[in-house]
N, C-alpha and C positions, 0 to 999 in steps of 0.2 A: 665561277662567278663570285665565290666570296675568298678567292684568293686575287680577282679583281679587286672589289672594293678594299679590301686588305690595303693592297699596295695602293691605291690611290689615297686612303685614310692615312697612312704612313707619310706618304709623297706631301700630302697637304702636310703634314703637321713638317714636315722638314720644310718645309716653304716656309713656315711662320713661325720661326724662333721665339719673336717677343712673345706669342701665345703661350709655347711650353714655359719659356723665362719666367710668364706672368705667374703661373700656376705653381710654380717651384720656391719665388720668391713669398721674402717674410713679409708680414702684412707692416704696413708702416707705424714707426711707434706714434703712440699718442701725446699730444704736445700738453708741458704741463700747465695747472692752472694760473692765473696770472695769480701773482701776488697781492694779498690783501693791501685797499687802500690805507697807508697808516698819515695822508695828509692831516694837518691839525685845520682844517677852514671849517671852522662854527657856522650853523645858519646865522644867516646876517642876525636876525630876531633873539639871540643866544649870549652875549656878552657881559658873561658874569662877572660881577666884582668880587675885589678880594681885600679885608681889612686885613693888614695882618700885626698882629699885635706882642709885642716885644715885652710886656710888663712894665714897669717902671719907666723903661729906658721909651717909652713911646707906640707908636703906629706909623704903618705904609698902607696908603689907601692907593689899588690899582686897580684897574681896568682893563679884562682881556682883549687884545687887538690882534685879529686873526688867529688867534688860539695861541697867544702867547700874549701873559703878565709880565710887566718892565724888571728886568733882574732888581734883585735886595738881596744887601749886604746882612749878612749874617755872620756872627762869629763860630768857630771851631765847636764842635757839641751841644751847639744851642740850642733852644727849645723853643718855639714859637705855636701862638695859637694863631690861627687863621681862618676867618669868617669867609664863607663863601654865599654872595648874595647872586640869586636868579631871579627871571620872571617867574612872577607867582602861578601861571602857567605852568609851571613846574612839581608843585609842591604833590607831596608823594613819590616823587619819580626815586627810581634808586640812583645812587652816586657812589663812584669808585675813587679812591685815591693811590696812586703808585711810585714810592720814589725810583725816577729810574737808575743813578746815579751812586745811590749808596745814600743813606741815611734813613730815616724812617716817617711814613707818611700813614696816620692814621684819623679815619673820620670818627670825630666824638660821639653822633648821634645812633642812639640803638636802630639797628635795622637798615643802618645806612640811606637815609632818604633824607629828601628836600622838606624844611617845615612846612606849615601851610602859609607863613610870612615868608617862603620860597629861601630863606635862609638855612643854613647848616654850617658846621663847622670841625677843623679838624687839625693836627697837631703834627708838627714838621720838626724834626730832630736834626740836624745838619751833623755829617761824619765832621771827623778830626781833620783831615787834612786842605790845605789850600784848593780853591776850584771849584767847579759848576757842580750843582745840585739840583735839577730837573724833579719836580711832583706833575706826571700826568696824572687831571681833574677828566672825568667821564662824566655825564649826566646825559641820556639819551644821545642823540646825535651831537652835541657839544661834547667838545672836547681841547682840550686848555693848559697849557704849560705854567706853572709857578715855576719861576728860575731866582734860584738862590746860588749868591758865591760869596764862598768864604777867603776872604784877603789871604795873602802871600804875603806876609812881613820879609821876607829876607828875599822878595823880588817884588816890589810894590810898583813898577815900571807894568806888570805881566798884569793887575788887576784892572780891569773895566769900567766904566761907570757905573756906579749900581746906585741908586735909593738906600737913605738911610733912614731909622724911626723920626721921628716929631711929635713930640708934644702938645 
């Protein structure tokens, strides 16, 4: 009797391949996680301004739209201060500055936060060479591109519109 069942246990399992296949096989890999969202879309409610300030030679006053500020013309090595104005709904909140591009993007305020007049402010150095200079601006769920380009003299065709200071 259990050389019976034996053979009919065997018999089954030879009937049903994909069953042993199943058992034999790797288990499926794990699919990996999606990619962090790196779109710039601010809450509507979120459109910070940005004075930026050339010294002598003047001001560009913008307005982020869609998480991006209208490019300014910046020279080679320059140094610029830059006011960043939020709703005062803000204030406290901490803020990040990043140049992506090369140059250097540094917030002036100790502790890195928003004043309680939802202002703060911070200092953009533009490298030496011709072309785009990117400051990603954080502050809670906003998030904001400064776009600075520095002219190409010896291919002034290659440069873009950008804002210049005013007085």
């Amino acid at each position: 009797m259990i050389r019976t069942l034996l053979v009919v246990g065997l018999t089954a399992l030879s009937l049903h391949p994909l069953t042993v296949g199943h058992l034999n096989a790797e288990s499926p890999a794990i699919p990996p996680p999606p990619p962090p969202d790196l779109s710039l879309n601010a809450p509507t409610d979120v459109d910070p301004v940005a004075v930026i300030q050339f010294g002598n030679a003047g001001e560009v006053h913008t307005r982020s739209s869609r998480g991006h500020f209208r490019l300014t013309s910046i020279r080679p090595n320059q140094t610029v201060n830059v006011r960043l104005e939020y709703p005062v709904s803000l204030a406290g909140k901490p803020v990040t500055a990043a140049a992506l591009d090369g140059g250097e993007a540094t917030i002036s305020k100790p502790n890195a936060t928003i004043g309680p007049d939802g202002k703060t402010s911070m200092h953009f150095s533009a490298g030496g060479q011709p072309g785009l200079y990117r400051v990603l601006i954080v502050c809670r769920e906003s998030r904001s591109l400064l776009q600075f380009w520095v002219p190409d003299p010896q291919n002034p065709r290659r440069n873009p519109p950008a804002s210049n200071p005013t007085k």
